[in-house]
N, CA, C and O atoms as a printed pandas DataFrame, in Angstrom:
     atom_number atom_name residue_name chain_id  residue_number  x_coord  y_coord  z_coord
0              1         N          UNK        A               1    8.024   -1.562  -19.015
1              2        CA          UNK        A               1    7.818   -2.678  -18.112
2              3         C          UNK        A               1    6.520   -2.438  -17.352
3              4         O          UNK        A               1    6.167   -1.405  -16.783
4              5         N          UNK        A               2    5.747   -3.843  -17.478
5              6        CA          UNK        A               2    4.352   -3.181  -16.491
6              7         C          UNK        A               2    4.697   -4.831  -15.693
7              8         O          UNK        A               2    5.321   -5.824  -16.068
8              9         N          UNK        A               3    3.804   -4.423  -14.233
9             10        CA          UNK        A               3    3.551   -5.237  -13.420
10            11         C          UNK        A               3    2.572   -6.544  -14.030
11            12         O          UNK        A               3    1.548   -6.251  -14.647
12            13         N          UNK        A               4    2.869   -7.686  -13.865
13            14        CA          UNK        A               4    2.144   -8.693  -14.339
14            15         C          UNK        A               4    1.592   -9.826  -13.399
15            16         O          UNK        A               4    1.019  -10.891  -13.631
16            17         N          UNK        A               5    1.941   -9.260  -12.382
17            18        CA          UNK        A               5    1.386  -10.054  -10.903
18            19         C          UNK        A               5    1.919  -10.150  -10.265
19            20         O          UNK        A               5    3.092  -10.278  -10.616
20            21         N          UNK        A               6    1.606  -10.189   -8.557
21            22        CA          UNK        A               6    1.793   -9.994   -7.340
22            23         C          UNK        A               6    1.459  -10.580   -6.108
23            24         O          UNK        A               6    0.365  -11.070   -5.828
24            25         N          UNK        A               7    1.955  -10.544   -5.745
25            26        CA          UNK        A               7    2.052  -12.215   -4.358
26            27         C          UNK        A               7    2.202  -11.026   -2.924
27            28         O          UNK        A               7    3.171  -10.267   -2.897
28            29         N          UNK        A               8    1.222  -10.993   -1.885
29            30        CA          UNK        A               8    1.771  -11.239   -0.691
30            31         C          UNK        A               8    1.797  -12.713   -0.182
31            32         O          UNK        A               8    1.367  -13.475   -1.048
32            33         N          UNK        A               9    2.021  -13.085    0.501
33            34        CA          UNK        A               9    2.536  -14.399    1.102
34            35         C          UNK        A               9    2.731  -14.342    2.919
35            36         O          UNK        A               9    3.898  -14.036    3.164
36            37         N          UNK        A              10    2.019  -14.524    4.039
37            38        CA          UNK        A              10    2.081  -14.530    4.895
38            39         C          UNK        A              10    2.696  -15.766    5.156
39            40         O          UNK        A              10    2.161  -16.801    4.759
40            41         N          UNK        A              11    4.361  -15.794    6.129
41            42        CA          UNK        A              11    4.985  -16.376    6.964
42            43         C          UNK        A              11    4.923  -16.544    8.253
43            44         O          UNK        A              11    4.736  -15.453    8.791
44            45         N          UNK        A              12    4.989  -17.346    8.955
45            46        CA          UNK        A              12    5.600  -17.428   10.415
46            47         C          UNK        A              12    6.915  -17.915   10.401
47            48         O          UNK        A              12    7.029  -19.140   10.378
48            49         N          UNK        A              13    8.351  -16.956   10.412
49            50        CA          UNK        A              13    9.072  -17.224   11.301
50            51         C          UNK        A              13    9.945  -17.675   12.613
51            52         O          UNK        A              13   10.606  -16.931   13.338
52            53         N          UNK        A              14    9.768  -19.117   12.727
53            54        CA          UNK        A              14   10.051  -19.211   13.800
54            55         C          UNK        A              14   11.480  -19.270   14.462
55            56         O          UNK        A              14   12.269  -20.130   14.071
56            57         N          UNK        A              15   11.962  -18.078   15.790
57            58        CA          UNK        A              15   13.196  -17.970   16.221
58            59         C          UNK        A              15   13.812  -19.155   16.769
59            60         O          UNK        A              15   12.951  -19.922   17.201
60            61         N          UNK        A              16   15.080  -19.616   16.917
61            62        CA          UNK        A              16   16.035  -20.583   17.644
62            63         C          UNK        A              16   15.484  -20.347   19.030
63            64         O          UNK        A              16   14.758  -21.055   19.727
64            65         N          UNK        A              17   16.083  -19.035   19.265
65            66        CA          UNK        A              17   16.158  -18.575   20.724
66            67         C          UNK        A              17   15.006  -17.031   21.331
67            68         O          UNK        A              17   14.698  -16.447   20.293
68            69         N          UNK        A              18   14.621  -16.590   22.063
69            70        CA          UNK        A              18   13.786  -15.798   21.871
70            71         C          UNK        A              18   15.020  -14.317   21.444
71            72         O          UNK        A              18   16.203  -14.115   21.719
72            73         N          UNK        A              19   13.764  -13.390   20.511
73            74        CA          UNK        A              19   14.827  -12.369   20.257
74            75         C          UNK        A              19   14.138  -11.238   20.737
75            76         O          UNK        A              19   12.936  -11.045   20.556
76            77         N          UNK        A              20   15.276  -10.124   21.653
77            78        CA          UNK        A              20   14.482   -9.427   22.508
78            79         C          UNK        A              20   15.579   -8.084   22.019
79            80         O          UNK        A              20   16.804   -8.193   21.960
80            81         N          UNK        A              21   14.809   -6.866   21.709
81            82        CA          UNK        A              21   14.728   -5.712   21.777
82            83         C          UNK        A              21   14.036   -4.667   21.895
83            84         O          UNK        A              21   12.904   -4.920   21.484
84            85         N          UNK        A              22   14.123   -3.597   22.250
85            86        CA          UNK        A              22   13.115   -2.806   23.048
86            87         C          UNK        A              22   12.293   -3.459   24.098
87            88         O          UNK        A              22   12.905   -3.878   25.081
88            89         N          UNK        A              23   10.754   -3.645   24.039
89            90        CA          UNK        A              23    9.903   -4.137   25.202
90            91         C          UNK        A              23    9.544   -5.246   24.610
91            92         O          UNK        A              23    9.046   -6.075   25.371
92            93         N          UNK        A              24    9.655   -5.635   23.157
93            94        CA          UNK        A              24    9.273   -6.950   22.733
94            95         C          UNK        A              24   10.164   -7.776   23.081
95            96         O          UNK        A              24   11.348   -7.463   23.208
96            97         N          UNK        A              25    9.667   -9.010   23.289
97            98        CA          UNK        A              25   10.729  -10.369   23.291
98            99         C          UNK        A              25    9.289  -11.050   22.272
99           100         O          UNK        A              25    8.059  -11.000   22.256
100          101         N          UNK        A              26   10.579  -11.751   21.412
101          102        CA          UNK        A              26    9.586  -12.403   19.996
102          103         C          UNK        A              26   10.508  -13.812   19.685
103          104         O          UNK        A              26   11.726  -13.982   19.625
104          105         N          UNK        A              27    9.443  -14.665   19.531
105          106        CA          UNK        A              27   10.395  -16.133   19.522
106          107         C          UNK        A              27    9.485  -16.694   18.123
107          108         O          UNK        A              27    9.452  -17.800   17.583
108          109         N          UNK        A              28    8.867  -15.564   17.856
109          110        CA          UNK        A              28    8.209  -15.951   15.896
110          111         C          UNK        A              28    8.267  -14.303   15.421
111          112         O          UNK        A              28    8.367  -13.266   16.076
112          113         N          UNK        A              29    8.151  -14.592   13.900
113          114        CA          UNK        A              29    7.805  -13.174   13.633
114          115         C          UNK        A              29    6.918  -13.425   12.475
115          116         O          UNK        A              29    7.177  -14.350   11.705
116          117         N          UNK        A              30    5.957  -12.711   12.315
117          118        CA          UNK        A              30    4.857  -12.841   10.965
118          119         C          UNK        A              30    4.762  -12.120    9.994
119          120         O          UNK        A              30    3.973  -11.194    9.808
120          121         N          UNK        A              31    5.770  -12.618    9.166
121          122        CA          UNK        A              31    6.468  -11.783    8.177
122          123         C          UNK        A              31    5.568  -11.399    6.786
123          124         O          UNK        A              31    4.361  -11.599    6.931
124          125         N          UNK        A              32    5.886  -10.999    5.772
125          126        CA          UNK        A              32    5.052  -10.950    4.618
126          127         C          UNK        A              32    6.394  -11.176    3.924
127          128         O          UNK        A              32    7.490  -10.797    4.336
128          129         N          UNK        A              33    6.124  -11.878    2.767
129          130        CA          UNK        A              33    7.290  -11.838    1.629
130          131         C          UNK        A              33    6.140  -11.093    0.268
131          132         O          UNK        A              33    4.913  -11.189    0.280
132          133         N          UNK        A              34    6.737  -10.586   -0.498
133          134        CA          UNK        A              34    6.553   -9.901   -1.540
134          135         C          UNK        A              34    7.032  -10.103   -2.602
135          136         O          UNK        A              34    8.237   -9.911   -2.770
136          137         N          UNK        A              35    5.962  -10.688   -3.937
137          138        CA          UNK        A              35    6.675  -11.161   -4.986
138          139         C          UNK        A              35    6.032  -10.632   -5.814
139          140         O          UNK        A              35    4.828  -10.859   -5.935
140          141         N          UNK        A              36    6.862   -9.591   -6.771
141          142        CA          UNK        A              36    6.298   -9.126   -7.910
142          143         C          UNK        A              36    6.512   -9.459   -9.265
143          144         O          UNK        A              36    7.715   -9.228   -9.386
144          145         N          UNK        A              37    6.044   -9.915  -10.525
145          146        CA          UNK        A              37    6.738  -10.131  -11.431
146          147         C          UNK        A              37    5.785   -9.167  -13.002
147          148         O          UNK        A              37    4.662   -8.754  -13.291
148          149         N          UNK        A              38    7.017   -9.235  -13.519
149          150        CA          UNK        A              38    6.651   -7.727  -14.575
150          151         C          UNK        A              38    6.455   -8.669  -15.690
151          152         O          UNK        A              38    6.790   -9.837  -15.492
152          153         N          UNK        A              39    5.868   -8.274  -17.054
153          154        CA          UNK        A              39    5.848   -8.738  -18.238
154          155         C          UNK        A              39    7.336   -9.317  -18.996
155          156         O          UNK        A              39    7.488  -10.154  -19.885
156          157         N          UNK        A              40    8.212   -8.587  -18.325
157          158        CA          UNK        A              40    9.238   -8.711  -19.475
158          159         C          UNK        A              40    9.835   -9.937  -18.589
159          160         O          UNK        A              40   10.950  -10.338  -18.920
160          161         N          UNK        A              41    9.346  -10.412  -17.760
161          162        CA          UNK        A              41   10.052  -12.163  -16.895
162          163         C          UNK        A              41   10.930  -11.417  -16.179
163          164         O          UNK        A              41   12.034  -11.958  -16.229
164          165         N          UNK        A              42   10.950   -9.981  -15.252
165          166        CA          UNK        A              42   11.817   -9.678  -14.082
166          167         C          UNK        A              42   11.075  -10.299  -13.051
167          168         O          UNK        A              42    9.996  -10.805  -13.362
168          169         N          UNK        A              43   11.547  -10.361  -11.620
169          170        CA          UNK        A              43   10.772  -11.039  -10.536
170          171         C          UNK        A              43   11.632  -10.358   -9.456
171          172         O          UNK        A              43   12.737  -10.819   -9.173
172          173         N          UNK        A              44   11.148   -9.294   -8.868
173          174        CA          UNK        A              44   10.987   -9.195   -7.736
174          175         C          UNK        A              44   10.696   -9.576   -6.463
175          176         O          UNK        A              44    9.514   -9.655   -6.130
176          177         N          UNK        A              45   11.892   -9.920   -5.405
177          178        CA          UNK        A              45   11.429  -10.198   -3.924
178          179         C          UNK        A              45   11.892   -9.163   -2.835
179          180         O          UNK        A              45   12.899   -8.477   -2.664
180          181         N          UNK        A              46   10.742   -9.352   -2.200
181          182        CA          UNK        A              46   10.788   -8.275   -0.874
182          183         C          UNK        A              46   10.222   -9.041    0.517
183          184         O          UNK        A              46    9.683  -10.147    0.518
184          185         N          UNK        A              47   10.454   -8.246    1.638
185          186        CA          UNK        A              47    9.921   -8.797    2.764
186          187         C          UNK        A              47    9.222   -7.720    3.620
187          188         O          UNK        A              47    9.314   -6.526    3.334
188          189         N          UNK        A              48    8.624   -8.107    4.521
189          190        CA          UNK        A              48    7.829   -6.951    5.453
190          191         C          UNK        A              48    8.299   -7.556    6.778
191          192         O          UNK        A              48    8.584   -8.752    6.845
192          193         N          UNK        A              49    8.374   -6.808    7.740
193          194        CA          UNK        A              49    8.653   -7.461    9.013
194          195         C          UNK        A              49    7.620   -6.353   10.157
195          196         O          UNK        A              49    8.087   -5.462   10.867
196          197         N          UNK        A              50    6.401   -6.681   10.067
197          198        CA          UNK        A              50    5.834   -5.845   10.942
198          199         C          UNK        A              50    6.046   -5.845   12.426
199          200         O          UNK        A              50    6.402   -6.906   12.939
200          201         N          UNK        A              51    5.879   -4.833   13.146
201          202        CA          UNK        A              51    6.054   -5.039   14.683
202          203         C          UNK        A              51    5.248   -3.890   15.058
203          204         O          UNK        A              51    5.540   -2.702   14.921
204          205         N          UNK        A              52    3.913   -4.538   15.680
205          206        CA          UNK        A              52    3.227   -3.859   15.973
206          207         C          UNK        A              52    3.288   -2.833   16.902
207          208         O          UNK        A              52    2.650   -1.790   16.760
208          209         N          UNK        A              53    4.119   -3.093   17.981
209          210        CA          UNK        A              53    4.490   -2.505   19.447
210          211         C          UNK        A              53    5.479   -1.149   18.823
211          212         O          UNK        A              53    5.822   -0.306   19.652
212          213         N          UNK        A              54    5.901   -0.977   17.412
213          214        CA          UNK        A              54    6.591   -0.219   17.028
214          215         C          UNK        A              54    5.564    0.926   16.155
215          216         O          UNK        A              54    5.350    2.115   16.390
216          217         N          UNK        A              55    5.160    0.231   15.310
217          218        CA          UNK        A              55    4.312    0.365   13.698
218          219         C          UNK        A              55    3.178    0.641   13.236
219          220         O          UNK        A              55    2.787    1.234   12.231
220          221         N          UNK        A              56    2.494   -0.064   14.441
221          222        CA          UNK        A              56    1.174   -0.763   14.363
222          223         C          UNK        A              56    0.613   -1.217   13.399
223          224         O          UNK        A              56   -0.598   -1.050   13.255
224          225         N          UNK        A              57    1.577   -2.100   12.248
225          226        CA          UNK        A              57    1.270   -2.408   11.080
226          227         C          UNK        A              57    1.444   -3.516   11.574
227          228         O          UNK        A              57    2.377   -3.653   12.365
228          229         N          UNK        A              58    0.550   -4.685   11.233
229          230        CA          UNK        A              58    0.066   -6.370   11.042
230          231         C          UNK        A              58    0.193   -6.962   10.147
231          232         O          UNK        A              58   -0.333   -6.384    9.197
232          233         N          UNK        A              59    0.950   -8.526    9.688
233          234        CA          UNK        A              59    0.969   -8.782    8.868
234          235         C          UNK        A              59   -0.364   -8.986    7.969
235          236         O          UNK        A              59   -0.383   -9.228    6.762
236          237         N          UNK        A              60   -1.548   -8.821    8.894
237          238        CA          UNK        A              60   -2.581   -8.599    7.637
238          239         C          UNK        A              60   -2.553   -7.224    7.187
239          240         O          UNK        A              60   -2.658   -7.128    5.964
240          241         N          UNK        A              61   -2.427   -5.975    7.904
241          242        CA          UNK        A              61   -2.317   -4.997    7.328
242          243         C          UNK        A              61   -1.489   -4.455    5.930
243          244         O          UNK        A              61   -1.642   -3.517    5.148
244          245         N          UNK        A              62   -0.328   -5.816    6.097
245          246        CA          UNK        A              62    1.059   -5.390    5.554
246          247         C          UNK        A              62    0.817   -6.260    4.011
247          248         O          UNK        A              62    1.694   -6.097    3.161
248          249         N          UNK        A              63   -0.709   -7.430    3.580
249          250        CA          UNK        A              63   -0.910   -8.207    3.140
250          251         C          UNK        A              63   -2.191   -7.492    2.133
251          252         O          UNK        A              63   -2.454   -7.519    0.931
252          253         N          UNK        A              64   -2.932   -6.715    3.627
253          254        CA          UNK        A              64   -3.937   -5.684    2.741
254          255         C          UNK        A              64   -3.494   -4.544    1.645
255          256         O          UNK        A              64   -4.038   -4.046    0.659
256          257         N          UNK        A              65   -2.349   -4.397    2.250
257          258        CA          UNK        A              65   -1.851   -2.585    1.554
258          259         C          UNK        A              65   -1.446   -3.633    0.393
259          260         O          UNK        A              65   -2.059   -3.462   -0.661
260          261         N          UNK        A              66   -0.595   -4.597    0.416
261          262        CA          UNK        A              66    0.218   -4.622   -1.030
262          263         C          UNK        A              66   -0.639   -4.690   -1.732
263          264         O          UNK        A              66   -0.595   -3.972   -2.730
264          265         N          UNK        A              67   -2.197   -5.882   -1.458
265          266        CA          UNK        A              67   -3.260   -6.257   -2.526
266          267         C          UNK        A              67   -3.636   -4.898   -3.376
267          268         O          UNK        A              67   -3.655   -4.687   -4.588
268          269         N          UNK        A              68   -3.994   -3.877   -1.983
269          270        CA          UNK        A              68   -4.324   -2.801   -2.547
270          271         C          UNK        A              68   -3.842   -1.988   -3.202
271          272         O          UNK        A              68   -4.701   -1.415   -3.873
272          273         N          UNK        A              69   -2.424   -1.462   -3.431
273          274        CA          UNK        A              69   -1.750   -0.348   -3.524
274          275         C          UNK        A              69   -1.086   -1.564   -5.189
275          276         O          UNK        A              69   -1.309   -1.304   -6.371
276          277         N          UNK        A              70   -0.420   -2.601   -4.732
277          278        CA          UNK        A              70    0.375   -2.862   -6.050
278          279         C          UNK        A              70   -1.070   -3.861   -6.986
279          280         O          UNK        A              70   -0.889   -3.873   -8.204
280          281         N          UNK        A              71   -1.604   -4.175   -6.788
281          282        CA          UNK        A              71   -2.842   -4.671   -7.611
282          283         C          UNK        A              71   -3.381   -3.225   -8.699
283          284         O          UNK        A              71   -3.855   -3.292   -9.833
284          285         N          UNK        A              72   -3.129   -2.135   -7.960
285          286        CA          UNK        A              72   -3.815   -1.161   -8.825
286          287         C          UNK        A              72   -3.009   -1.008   -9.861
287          288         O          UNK        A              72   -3.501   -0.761  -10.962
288          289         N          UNK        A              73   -1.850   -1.109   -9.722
289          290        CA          UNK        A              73   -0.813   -0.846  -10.665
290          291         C          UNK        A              73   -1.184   -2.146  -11.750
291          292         O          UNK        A              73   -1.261   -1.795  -12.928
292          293         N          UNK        A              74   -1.377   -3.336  -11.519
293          294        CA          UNK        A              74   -1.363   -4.298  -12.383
294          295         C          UNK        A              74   -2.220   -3.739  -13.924
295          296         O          UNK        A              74   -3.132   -2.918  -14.032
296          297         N          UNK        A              75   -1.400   -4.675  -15.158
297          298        CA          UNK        A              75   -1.945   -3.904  -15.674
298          299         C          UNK        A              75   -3.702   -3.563  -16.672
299          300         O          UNK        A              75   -4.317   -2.750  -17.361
300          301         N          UNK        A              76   -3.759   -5.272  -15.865
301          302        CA          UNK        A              76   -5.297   -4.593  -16.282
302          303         C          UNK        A              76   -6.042   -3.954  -14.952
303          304         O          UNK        A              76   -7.148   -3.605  -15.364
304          305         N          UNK        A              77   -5.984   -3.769  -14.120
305          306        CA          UNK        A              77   -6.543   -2.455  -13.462
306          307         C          UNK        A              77   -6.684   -1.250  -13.448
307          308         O          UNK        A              77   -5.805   -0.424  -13.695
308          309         N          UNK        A              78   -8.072   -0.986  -13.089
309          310        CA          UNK        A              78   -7.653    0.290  -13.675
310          311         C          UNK        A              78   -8.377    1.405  -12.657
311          312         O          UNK        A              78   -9.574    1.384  -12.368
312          313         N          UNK        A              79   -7.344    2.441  -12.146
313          314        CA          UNK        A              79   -7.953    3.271  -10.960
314          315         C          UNK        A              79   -9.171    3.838  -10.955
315          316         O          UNK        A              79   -9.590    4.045  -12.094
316          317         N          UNK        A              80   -9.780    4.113  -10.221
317          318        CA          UNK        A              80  -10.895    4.785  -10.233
318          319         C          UNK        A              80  -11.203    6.207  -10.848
319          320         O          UNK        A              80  -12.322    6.614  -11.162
320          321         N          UNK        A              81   -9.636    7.102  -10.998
321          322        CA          UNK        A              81   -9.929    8.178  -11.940
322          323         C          UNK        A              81   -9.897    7.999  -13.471
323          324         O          UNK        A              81  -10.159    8.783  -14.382
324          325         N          UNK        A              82   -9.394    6.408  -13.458
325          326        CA          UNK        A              82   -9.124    6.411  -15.179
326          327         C          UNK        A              82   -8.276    5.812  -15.839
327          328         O          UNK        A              82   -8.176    4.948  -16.711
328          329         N          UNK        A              83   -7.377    6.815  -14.896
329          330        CA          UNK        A              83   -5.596    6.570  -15.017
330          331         C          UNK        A              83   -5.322    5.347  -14.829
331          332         O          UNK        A              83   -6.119    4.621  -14.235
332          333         N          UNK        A              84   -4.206    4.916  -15.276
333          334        CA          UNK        A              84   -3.460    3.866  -14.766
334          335         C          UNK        A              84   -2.073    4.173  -14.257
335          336         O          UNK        A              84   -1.618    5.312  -14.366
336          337         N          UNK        A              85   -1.329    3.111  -13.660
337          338        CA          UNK        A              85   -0.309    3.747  -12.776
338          339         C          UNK        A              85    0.606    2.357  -12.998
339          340         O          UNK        A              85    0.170    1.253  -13.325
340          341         N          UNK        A              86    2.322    2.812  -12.666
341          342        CA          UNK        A              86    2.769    1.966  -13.396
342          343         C          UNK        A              86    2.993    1.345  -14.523
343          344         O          UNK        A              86    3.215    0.139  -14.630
344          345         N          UNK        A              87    2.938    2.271  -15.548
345          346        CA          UNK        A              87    2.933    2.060  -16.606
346          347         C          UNK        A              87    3.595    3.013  -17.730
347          348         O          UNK        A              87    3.035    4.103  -17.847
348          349         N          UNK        A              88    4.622    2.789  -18.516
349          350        CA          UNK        A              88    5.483    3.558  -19.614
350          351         C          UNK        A              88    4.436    3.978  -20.671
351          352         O          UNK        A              88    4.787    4.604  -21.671
């Protein structure tokens, strides 16, 4: 199975009521959803829920890493040592 493309997707969540834990009170949240899909027609979904006041990860941060990190895996990419990754 190799990776055959990949989606971040930036959301705004917006809450009913405000939602408060720890020192945040948050009445949106700026989520990332994550969609991967492989050659053989599997499809993967995921989500990110950054909180910066925790993480210090941003949903652009959380939008940058996937481009970066699961794009390399795709399978015509190809790492900078050569290798490829993700791949049987």
């Amino acid at each position: 199975m190799k990776i055959q493309s990949e989606a971040a997707i930036p959301i705004a969540a917006s809450f009913k009521s405000t939602f408060r834990f720890g020192t945040p009170d948050r009445s949106n949240s700026p989520n990332v959803v994550v969609v991967i899909r492989s050659d053989d027609g599997a499809v993967g979904y995921g989500e990110a829920c950054p909180v910066p006041a925790f993480t210090s990860e941003t949903q652009k941060s959380i939008v940058e890493l996937v481009e970066e990190r699961v794009a390399a895996c795709s399978p015509d990419a190809t790492l900078s040592t050569g290798s490829r990754c993700c791949t049987t």
